[in-house]
C-alpha positions in Angstrom: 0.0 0.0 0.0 1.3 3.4 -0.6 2.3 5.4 2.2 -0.2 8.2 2.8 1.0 12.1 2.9 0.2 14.5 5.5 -1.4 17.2 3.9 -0.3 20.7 5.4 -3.0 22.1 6.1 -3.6 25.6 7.9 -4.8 25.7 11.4 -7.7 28.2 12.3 -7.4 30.7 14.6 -7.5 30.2 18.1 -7.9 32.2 21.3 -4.7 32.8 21.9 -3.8 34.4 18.4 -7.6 35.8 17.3 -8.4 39.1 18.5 -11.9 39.7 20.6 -13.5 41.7 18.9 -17.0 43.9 20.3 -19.5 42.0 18.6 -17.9 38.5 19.7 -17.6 39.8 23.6 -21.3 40.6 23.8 -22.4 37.7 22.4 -20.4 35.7 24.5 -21.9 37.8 27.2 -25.7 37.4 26.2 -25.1 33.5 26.8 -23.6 33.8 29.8 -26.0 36.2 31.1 -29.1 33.7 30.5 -27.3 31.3 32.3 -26.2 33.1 35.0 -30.0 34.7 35.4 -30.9 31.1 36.6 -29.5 31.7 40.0 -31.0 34.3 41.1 -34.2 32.4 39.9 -33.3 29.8 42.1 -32.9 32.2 45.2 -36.1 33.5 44.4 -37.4 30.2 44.0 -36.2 29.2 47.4 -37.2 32.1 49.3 -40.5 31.7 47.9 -40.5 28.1 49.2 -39.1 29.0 52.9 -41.8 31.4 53.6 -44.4 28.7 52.5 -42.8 26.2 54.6 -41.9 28.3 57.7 -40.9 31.2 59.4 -37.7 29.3 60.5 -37.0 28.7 57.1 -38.2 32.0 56.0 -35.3 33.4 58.3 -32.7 31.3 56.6 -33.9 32.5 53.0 -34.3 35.8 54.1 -30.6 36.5 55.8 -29.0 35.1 53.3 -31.1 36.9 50.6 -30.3 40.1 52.3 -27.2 39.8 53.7 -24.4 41.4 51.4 -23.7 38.6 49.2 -27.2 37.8 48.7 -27.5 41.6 47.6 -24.3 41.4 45.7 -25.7 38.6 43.9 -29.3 39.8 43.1 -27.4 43.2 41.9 -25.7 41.5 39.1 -28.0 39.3 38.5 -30.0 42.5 37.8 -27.2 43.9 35.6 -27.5 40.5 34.1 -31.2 40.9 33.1 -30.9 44.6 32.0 -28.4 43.6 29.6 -29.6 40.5 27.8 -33.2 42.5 27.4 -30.9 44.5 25.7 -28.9 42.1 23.4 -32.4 40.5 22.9 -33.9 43.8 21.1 -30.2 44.2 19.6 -30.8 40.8 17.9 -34.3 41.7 16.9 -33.2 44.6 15.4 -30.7 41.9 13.4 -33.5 39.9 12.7 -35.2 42.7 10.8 -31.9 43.4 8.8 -31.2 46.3 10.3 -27.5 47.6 11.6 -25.5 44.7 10.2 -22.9 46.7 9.2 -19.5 46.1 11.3 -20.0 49.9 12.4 -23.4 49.7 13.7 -23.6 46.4 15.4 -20.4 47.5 17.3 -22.1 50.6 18.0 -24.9 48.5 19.7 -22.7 45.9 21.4 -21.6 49.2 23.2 -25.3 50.5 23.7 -26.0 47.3 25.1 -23.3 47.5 27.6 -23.7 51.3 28.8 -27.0 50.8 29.0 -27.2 47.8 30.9 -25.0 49.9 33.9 -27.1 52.9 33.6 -30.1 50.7 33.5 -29.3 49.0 36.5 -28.2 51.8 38.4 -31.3 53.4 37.5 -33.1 50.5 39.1 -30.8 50.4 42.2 -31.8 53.7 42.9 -35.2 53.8 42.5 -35.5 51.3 44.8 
């Protein structure tokens, strides 16, 4: 049998060598968000559930809930929120064919980030 030939091939970028670009960060960033939404709906979920079962339970849920890492936490899972409802009209707007152009969608991976922070400071505050 003949002997077979590797075939240089060329390798595709990788992390190390590609450069993040805007667009790549916030979409990387949307996924994470909706992920990361999930545990302060499962804090939520528990507190619920403690003050159905008890008010010893409901004490539990409650100081850690309001305690500073339970605040910590529902803050940015609040920044979370505010900015994929943000990348989610950014890719309606997509969807329509609108702002494709390298320009605009980088100009709306930075809207979505700003006003995310303003958006949850905003919230913050008025409550």
């Amino acid at each position: 049998m003949a002997e077979a030939k590797r075939v240089q091939r060329p390798l595709s970028p990788h992390l190390q060598i590609y450069r993040p670009q805007i667009t790549s960060i916030t979409s990387i960033l949307t996924r994470i968000t909706g992920n990361a939404m999930m545990v302060a709906v499962a804090l939520i979920v528990w507190w619920l559930m403690a003050a159905a079962l008890g008010e010893e339970a409901y004490e539990t849920a409650n100081g850690f809930i309001t305690s500073w890492f339970g605040d910590l936490v529902m803050s940015l899972s609040l920044l979370g929120m505010w900015y994929h409802f943000l990348a989610g009209i950014r890719h309606l707007i997509w969807d329509r064919g609108y702002a494709l152009e390298i320009k605009k969608a980088e100009m709306l991976g930075i809207v979505c980030l700003v006003g995310s922070v303003v958006l949850t400071l905003i919230t913050l505050i008025a409550l």
